[in-house]
C-alpha positions as CSV (number, residue, x, y, z in Angstrom):
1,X,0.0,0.0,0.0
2,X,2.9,2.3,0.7
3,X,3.8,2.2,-3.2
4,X,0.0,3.4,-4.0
5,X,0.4,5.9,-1.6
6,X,4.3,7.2,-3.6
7,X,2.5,6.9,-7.0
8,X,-0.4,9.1,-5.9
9,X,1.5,11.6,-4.0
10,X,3.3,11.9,-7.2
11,X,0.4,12.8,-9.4
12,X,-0.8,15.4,-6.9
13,X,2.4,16.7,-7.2
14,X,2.6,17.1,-10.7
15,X,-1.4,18.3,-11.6
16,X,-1.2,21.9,-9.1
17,X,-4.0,21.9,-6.8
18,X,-5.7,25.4,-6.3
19,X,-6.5,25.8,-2.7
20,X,-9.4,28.1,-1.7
21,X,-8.3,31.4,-0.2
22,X,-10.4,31.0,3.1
23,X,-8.3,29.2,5.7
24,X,-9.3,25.5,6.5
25,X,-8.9,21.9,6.1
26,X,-9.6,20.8,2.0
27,X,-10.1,16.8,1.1
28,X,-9.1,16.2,-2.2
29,X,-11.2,13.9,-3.6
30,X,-10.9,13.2,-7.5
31,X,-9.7,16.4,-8.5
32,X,-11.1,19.0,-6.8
33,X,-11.4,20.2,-3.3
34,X,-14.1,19.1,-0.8
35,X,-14.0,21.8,2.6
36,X,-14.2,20.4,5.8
37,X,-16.1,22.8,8.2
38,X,-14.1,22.7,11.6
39,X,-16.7,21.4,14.6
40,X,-16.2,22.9,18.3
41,X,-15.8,20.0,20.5
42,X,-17.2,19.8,23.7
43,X,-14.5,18.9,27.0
44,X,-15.7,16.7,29.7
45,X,-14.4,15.2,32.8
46,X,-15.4,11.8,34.2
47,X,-14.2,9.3,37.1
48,X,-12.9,10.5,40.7
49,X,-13.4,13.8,41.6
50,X,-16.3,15.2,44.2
51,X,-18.9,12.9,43.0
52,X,-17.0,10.0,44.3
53,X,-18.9,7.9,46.6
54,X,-15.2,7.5,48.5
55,X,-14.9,10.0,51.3
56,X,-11.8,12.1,50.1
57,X,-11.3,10.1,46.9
58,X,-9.9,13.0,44.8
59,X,-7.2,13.8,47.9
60,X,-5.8,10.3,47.7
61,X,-3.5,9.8,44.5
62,X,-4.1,5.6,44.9
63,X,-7.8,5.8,45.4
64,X,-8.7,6.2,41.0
65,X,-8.3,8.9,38.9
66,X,-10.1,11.2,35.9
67,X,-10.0,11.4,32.3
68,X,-10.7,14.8,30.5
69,X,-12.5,13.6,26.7
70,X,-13.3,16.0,24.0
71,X,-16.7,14.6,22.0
72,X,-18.7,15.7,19.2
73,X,-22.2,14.9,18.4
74,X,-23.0,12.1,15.5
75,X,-21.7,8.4,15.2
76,X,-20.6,9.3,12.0
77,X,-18.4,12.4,9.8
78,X,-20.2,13.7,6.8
79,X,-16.9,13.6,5.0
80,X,-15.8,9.8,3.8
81,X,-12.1,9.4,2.5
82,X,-10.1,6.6,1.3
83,X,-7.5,5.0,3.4
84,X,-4.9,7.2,1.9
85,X,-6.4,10.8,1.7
86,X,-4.6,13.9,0.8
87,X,-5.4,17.2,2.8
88,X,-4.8,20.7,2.1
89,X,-4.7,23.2,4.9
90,X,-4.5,26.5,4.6
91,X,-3.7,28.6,8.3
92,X,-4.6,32.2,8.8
93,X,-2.1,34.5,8.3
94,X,-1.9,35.1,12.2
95,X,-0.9,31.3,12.6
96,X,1.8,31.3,9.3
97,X,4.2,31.2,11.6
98,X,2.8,28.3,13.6
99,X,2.1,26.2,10.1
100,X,0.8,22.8,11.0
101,X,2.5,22.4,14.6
102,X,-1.2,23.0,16.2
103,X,-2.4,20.3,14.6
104,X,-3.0,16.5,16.1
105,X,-4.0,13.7,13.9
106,X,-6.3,11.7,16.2
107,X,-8.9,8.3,15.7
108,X,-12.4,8.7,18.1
109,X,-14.0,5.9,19.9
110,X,-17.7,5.9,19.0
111,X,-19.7,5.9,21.8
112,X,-23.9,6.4,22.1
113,X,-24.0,8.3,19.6
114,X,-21.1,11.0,20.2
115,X,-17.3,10.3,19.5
116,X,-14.5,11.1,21.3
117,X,-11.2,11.0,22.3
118,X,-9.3,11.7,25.3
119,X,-7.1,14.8,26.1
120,X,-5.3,14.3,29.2
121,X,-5.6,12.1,32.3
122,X,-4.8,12.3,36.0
123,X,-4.6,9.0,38.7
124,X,-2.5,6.7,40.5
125,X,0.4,9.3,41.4
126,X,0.8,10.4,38.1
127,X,-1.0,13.1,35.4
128,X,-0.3,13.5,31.9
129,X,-1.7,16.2,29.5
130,X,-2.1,16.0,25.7
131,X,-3.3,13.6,23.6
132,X,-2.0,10.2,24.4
133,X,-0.1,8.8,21.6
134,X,-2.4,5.5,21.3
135,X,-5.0,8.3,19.9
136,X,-2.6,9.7,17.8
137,X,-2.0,9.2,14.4
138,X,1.3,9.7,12.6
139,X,1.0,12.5,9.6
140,X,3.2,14.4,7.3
141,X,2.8,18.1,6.3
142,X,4.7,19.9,3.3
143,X,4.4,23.6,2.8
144,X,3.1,23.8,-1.1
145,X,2.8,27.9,-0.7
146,X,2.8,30.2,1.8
147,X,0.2,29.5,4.2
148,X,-0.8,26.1,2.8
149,X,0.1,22.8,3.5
150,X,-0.2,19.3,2.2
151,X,-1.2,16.6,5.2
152,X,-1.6,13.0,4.5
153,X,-0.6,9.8,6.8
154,X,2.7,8.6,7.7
155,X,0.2,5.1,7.0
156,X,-3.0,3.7,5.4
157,X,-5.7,4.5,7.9
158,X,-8.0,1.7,9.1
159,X,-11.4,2.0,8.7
160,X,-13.2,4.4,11.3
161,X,-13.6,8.2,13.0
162,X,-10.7,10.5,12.8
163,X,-10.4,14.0,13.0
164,X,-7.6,16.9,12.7
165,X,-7.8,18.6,15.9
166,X,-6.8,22.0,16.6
167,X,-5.9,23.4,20.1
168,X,-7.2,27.0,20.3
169,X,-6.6,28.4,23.9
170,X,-7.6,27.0,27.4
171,X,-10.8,30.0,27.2
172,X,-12.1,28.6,23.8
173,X,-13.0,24.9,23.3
174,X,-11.0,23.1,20.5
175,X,-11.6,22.6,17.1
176,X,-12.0,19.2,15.1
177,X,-12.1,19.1,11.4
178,X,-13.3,15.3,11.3
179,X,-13.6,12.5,8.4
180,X,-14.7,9.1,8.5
181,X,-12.6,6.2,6.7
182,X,-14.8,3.3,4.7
């Protein structure tokens, strides 16, 4: 699969794409450009914490600990790709200088009809922030003009919900430009 991926990284290279002027994630698919609106995702904590039925639970490091998720509504994107898609993304020209590097790659659980995926964790003497890397996916960006970049996947993705998220700012809630792979 890594060949098919070469050969059609090499035709997109040779045929120029045109990428919109308005800033954004753009799925190629044939040969023109599908947009991607960006989706505010919701933050929410679950496990230890004050509604523990343990006296003290969230003052004893041992006694369990809390994810933080960030979901969106639907089971389901509204965007399908193939296992090797090719994105363009164009930044603001605030962010030119930050190019791709606010950017995570990252496959959602389904569940009850949201999806999510999980943004830091606390528990057991230990806390760690950021997307955990087992929710990361692996992606490569090339700068094809000022401002815009080229993203596809250091692999083939598997079948399910993935998203591009973008970290805004601890007062806004994120953004997640998000596809689904058939």
């Amino acid at each position: 699969m890594s060949s098919i991926l070469g050969i059609l990284l090499l035709a997109v290279a040779v045929e120029p794409v045109s990428v919109p002027r308005d800033a954004g994630l753009y799925y190629l698919h044939g040969k023109e450009l599908a947009r991607i609106e960006a989706r505010s995702v919701t933050v929410s904590q679950n496990g230890g914490g004050s509604g523990s039925k343990i006296p003290m639970k969230s003052k004893i490091p041992m006694a369990g600990g809390s994810k933080v998720s960030a979901q969106i509504i639907g089971e389901q994107a509204e965007h399908k790709v193939t296992s090797i898609p090719v994105f363009y993304y164009r930044v603001t020209p605030a962010d030119a200088a930050i190019g791709t590097g606010d950017l995570v790659l990252v496959r959602m659980k389904v569940k009850r009809k949201h999806r999510e995926f999980q943004l830091s964790a606390s528990g057991d003497w230990k806390t760690s922030a950021g997307i955990p890397l087992r929710s990361q996916v692996e992606f490569l960006s090339k700068q094809v003009e000022t401002g815009v970049y080229q993203l596809t996947s250091a692999e083939d993705l598997e079948p399910g919900e993935y998203g591009f998220y973008l970290f805004r700012s601890r007062e806004l809630p994120g953004l997640i430009y998000d596809f689904s792979v058939e």
